[in-house]
C-alpha positions as a Markdown table, in Angstrom:
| # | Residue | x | y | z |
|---|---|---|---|---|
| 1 | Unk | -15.6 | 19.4 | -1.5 |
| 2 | Unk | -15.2 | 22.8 | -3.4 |
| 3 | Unk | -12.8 | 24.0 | -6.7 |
| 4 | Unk | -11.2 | 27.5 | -6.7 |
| 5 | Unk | -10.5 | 26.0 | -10.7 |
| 6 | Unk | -14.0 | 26.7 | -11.5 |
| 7 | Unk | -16.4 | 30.0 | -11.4 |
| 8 | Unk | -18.7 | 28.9 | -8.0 |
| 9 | Unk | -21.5 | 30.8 | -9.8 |
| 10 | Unk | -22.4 | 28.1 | -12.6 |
| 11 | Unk | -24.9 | 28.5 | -15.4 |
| 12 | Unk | -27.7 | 26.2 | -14.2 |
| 13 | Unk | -28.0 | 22.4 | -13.1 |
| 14 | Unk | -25.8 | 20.3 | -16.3 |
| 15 | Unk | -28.1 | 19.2 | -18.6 |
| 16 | Unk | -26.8 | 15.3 | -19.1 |
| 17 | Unk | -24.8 | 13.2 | -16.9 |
| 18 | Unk | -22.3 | 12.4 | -19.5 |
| 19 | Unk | -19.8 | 10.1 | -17.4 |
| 20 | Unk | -17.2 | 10.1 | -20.0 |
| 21 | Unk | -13.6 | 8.1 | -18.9 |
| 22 | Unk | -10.8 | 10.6 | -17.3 |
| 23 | Unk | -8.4 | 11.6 | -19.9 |
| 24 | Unk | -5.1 | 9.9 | -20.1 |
| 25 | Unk | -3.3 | 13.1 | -18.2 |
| 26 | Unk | -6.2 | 13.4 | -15.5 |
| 27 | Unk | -4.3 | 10.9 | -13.2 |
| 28 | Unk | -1.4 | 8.5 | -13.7 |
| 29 | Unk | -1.4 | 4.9 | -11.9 |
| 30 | Unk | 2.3 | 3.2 | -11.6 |
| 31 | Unk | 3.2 | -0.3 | -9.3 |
| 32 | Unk | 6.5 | -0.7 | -7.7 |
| 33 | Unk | 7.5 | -3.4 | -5.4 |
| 34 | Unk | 3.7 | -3.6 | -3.8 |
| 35 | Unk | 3.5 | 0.0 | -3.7 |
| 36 | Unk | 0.3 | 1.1 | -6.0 |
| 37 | Unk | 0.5 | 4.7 | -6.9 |
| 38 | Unk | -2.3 | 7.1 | -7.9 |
| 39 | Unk | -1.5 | 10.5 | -9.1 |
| 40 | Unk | -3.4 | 13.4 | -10.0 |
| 41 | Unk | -1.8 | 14.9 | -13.0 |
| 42 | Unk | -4.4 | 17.1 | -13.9 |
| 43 | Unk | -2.8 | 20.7 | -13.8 |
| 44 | Unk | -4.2 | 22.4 | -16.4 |
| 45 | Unk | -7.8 | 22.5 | -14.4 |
| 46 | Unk | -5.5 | 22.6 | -10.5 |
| 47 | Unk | -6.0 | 18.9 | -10.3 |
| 48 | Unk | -9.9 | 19.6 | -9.4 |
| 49 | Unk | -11.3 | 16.0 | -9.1 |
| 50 | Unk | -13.7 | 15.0 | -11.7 |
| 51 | Unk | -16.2 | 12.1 | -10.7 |
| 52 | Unk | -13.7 | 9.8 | -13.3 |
| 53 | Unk | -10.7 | 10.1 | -11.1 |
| 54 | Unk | -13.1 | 9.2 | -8.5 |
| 55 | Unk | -13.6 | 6.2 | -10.1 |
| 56 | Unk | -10.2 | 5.6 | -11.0 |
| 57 | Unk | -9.6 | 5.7 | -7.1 |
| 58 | Unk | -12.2 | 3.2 | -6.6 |
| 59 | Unk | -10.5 | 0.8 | -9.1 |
| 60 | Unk | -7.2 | 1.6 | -6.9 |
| 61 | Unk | -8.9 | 0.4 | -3.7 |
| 62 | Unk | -10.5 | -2.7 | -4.7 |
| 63 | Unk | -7.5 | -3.6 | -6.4 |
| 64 | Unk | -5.4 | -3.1 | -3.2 |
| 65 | Unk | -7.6 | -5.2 | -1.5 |
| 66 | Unk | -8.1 | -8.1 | -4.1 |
| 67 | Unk | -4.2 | -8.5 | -5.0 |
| 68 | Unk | -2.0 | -9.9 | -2.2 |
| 69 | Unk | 1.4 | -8.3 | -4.3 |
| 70 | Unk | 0.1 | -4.8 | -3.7 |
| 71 | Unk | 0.7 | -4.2 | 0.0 |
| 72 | Unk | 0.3 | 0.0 | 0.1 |
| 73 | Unk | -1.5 | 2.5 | -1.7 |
| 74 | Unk | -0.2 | 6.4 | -2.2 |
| 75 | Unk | -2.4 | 8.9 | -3.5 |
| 76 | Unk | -0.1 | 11.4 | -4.7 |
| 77 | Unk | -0.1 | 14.5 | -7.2 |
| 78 | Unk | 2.0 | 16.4 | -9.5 |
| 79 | Unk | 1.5 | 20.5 | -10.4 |
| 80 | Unk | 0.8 | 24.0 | -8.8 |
| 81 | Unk | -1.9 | 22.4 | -6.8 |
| 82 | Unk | -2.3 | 18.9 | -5.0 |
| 83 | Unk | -6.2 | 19.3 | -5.6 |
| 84 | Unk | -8.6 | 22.7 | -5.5 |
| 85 | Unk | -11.2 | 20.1 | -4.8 |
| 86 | Unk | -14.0 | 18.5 | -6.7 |
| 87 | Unk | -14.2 | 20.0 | -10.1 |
| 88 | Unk | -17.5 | 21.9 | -9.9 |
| 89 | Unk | -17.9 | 22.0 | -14.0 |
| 90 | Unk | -17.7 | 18.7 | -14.4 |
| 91 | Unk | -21.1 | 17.4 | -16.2 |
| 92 | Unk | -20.2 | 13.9 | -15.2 |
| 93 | Unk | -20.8 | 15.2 | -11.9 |
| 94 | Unk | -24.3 | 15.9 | -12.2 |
| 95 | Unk | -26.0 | 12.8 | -10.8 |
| 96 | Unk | -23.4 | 12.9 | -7.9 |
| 97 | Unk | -24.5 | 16.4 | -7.2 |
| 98 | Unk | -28.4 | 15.5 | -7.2 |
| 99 | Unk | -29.6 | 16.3 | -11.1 |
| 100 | Unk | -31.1 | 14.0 | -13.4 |
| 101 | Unk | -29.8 | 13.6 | -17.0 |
| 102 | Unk | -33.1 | 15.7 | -18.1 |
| 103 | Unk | -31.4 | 18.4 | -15.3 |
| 104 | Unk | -33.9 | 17.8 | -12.5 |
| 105 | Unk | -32.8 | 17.9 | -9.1 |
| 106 | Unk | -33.7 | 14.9 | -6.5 |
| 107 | Unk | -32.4 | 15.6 | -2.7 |
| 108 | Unk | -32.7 | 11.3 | -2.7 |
| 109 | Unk | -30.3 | 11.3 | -5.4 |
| 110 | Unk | -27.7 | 13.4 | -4.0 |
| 111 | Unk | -27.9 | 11.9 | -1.0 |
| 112 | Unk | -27.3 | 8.6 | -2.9 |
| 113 | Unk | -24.4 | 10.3 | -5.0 |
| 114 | Unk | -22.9 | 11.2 | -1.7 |
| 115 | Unk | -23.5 | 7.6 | -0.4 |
| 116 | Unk | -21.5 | 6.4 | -3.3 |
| 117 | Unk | -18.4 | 8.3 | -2.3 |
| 118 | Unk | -18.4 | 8.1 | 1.2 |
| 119 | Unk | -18.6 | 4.2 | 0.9 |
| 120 | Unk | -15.3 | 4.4 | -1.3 |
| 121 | Unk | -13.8 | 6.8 | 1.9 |
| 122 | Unk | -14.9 | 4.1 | 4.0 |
| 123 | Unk | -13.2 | 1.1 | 2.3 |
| 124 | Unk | -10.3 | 3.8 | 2.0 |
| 125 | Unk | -10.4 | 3.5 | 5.9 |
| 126 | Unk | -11.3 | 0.0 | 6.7 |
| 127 | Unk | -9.4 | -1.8 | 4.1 |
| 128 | Unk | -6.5 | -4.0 | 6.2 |
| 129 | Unk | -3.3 | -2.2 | 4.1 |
| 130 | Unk | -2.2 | 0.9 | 5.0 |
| 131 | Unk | -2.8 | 3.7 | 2.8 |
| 132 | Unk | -0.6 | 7.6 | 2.5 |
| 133 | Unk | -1.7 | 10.9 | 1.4 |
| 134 | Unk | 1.5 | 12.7 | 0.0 |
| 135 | Unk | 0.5 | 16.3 | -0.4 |
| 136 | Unk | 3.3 | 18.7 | -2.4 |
| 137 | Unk | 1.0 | 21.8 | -2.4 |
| 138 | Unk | -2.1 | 23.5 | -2.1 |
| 139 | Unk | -4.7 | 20.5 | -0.8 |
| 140 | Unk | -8.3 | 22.0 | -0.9 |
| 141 | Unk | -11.8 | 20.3 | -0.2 |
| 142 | Unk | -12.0 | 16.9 | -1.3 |
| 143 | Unk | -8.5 | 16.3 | -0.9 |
| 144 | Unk | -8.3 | 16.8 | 2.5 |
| 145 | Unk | -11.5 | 14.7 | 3.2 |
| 146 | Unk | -9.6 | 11.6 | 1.0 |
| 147 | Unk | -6.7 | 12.5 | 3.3 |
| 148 | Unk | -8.5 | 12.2 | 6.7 |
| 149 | Unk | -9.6 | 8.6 | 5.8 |
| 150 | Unk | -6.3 | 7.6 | 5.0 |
| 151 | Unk | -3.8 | 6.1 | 7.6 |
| 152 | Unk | -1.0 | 8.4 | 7.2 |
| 153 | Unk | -0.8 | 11.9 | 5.5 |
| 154 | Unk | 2.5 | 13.1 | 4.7 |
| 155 | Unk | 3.0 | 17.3 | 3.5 |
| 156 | Unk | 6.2 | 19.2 | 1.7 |
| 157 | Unk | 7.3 | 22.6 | 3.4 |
| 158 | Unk | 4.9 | 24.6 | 1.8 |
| 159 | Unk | 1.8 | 22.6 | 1.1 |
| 160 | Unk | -1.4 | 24.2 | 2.8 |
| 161 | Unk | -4.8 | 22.6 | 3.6 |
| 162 | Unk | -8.2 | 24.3 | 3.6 |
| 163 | Unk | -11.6 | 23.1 | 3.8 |
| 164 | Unk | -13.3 | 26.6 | 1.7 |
| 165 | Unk | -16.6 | 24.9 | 1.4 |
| 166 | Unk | -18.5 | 26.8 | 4.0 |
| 167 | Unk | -17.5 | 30.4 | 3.2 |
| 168 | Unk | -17.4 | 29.5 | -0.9 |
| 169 | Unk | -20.2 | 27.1 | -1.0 |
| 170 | Unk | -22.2 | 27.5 | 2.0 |
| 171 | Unk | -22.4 | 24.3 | 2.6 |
| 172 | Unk | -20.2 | 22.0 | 5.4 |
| 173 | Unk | -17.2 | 20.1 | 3.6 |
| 174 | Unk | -19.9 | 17.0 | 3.9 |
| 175 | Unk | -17.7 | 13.7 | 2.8 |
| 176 | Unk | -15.6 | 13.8 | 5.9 |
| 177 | Unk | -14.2 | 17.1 | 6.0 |
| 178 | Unk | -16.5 | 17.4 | 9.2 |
| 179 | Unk | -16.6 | 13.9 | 10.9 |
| 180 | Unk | -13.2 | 12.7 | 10.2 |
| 181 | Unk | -10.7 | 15.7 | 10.4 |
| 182 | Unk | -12.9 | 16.4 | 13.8 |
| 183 | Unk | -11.7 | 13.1 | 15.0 |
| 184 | Unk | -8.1 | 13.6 | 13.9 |
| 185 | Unk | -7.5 | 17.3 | 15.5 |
| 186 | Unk | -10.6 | 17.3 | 17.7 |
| 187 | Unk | -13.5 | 20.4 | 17.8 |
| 188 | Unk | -10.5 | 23.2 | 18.8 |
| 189 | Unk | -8.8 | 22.5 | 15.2 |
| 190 | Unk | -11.7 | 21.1 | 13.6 |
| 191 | Unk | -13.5 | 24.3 | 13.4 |
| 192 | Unk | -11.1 | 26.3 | 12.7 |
| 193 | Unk | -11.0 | 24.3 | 9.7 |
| 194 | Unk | -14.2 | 24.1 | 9.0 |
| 195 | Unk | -15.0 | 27.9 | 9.2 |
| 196 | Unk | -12.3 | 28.2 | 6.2 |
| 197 | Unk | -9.1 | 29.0 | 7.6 |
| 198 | Unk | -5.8 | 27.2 | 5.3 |
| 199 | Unk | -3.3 | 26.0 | 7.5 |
| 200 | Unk | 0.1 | 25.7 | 6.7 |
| 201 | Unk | 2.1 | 22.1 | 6.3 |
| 202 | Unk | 4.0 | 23.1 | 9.8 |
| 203 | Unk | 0.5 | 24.3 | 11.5 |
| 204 | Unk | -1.0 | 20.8 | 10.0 |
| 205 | Unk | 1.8 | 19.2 | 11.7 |
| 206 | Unk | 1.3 | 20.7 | 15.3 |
| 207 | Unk | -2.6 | 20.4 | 14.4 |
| 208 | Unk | -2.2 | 16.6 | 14.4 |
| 209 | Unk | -3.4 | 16.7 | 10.8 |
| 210 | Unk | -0.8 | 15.2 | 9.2 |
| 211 | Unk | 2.6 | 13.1 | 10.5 |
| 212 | Unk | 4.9 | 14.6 | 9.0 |
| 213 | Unk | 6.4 | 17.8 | 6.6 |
| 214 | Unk | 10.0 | 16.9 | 4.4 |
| 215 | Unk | 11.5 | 19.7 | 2.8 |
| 216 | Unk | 10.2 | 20.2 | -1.2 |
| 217 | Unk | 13.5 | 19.3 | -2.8 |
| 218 | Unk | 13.8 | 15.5 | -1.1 |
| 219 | Unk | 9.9 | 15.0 | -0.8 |
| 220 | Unk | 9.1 | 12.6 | -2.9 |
| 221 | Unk | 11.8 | 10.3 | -2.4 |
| 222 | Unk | 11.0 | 10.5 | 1.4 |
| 223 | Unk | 7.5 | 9.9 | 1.2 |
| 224 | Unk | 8.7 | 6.8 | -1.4 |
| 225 | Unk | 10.6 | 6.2 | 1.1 |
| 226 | Unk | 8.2 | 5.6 | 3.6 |
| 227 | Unk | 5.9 | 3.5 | 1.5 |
| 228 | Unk | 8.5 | 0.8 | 0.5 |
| 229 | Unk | 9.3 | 0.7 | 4.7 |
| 230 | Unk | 5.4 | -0.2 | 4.9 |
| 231 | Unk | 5.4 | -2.3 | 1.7 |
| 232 | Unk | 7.7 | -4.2 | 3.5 |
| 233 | Unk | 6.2 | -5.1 | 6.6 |
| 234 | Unk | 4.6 | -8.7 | 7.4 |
| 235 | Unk | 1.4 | -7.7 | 5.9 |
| 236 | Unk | -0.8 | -10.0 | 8.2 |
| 237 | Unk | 0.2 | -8.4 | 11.1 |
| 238 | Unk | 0.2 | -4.9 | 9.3 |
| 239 | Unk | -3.5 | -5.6 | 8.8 |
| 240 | Unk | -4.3 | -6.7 | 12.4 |
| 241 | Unk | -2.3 | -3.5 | 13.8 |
| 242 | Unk | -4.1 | -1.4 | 12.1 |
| 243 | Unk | -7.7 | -2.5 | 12.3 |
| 244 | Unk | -6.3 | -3.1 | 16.5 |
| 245 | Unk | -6.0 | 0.7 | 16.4 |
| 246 | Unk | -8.8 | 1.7 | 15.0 |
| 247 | Unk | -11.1 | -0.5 | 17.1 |
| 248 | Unk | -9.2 | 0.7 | 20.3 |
| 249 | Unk | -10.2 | 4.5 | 19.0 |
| 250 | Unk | -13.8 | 3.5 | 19.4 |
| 251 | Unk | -14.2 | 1.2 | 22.0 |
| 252 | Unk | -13.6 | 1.6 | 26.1 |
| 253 | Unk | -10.3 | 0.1 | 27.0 |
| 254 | Unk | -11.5 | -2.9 | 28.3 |
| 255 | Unk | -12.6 | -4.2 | 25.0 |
| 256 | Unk | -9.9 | -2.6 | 23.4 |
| 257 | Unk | -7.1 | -4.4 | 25.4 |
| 258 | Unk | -9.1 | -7.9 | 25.0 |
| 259 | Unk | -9.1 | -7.8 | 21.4 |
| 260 | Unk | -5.1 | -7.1 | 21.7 |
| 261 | Unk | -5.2 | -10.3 | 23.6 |
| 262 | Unk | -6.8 | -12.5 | 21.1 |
| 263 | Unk | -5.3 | -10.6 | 18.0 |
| 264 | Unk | -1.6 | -11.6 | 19.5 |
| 265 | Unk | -2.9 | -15.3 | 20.3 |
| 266 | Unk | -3.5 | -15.8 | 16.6 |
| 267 | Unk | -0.5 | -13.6 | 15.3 |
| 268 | Unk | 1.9 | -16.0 | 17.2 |
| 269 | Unk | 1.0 | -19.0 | 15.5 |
| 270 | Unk | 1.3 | -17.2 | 12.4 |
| 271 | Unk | 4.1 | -18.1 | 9.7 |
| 272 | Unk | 5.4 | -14.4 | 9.7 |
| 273 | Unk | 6.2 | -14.6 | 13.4 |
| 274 | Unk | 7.5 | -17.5 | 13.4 |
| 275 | Unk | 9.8 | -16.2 | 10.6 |
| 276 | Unk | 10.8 | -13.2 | 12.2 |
| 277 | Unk | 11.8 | -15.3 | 15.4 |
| 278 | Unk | 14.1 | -17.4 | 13.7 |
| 279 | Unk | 15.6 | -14.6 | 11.8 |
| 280 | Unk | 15.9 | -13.1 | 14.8 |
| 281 | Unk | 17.5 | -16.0 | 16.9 |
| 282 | Unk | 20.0 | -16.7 | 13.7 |
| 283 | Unk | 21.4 | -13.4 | 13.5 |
| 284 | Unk | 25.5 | -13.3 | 14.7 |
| 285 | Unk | 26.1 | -11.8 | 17.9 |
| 286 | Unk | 29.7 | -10.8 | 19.1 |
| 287 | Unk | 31.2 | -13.2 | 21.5 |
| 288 | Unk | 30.4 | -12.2 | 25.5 |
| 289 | Unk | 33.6 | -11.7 | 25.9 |
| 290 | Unk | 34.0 | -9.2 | 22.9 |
| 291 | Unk | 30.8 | -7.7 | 24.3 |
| 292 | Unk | 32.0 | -7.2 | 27.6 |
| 293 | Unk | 35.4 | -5.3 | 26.3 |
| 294 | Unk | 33.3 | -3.1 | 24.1 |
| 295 | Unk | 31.2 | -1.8 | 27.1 |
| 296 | Unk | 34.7 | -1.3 | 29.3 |
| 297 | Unk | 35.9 | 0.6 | 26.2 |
């Protein structure tokens, strides 16, 4: 999780762990028809994540999974740069990274810090709404790590991802950036990634990184788009499909296909299906007749 917006050669551990709120233009959070929106609008330091939009991201998810009305969450940015990763200058980030307020460094304390945010990357990924990544530019670090934990990552034509940790930092991209893009593109692509090559939107594509790339101009309003098409899905059985995925991606098939069996046995005595099937059975159909002369047509 590394920052090209900051020197990597910094002055010394911070002396305080001063976790000040994120300024009003760090991020941006907007609700629309059960889509909850978190944008990074931090350009002026390349939308480099301070541990305060972490928080702010934290607020995001729990509130996503308290409030029935929001159905789908979008992380989103606006600026040069989607993220250059975590914000390295940050003093707030000090107890995350392992120092004490006096500036003493605790390997039990960064390990906590790094507990902290990979149990918000886990929520991220087990919470039963879907969740999109909508990448515009230059994703770095961090931002892909958020990305691989949630459920769909959608790029613009000329966004790039990187993980620079190892030839920058020397140190692995530790908060998924290993474990979960590994598991999305597999050890061919995952070390490439890993050893610090950027990949382009299309390469990401063919990677199996991402789902999908839409030109710049219409980008936003596709990956909108998208999220009002999953807003608007019966959100019970939205939840079951994807939690019938993931456990099918770490089980044998066996148990995979008997947990289909029991997840469909309560989804069809569920109010949604029973609303779709009489929407379904009400809807006009042409005579068979009409049908019939179509088809000879």
């Amino acid at each position: 999780m590394e920052a090209e917006a900051v020197s990597l050669t910094e002055r010394g551990p911070p002396k305080g762990d001063t976790r000040s709120m994120a300024e009003p233009t760090d991020f941006r959070r907007s609700e629309d028809n059960g889509v909850l929106t978190v944008t990074f609008t931090r350009d002026a330091k390349l939308n480099a994540v301070s541990p305060a939009m972490i928080d702010g991201l934290r607020a995001a998810v729990d509130d996503l999974g308290d409030r029935d009305d929001l159905k789908v969450l979008v992380i989103a940015a606006e600026g040069r740069y989607f993220t250059a990763g975590i914000d390295l200058a940050d003093s707030g980030a000090g107890g995350r990274r392992g120092y004490a307020p006096d500036g003493t460094f605790s390997p039990r304390r960064l390990r906590r810090g790094y507990r902290s945010f990979h149990l918000l990357m886990d929520e991220l990924e087990a919470i039963e709404k879907p969740s999109v990544l909508a990448v515009h530019a230059r994703c770095l670090g961090v931002g892909v790590e958020i990305g691989a934990s949630c459920d769909f990552r959608l790029a613009a034509a000329g966004a790039s991802f990187a993980l620079p940790e190892l030839p920058n930092l020397a140190v692995i991209p530790g908060s998924g950036g290993i474990s979960r893009v590994t598991r999305l593109v597999g050890p061919h692509w995952g070390k490439w990634l890993a050893f610090g090559e950027e990949v382009s939107a299309e390469l990401a594509l063919t990677m199996g990184l991402i789902h999908a790339v839409y030109p710049a101009e219409s980008f936003r309003e596709r990956a909108t788009a998208f999220a009002r098409k999953l807003a608007a899905l019966p959100s019970e059985a939205a939840g079951v499909t994807k939690t019938a995925v993931d456990i099918a991606a770490s089980v044998d098939r066996g148990t995979a296909r008997e947990f289909d069996r029991y997840a469909n046995t309560i989804l069809l005595t569920s109010d949604e299906h029973r609303s779709k099937l009489e929407a379904f059975k009400s809807r006009k159909r042409p005579p068979l007749d009409a049908a019939a002369g179509e088809q000879a047509d």
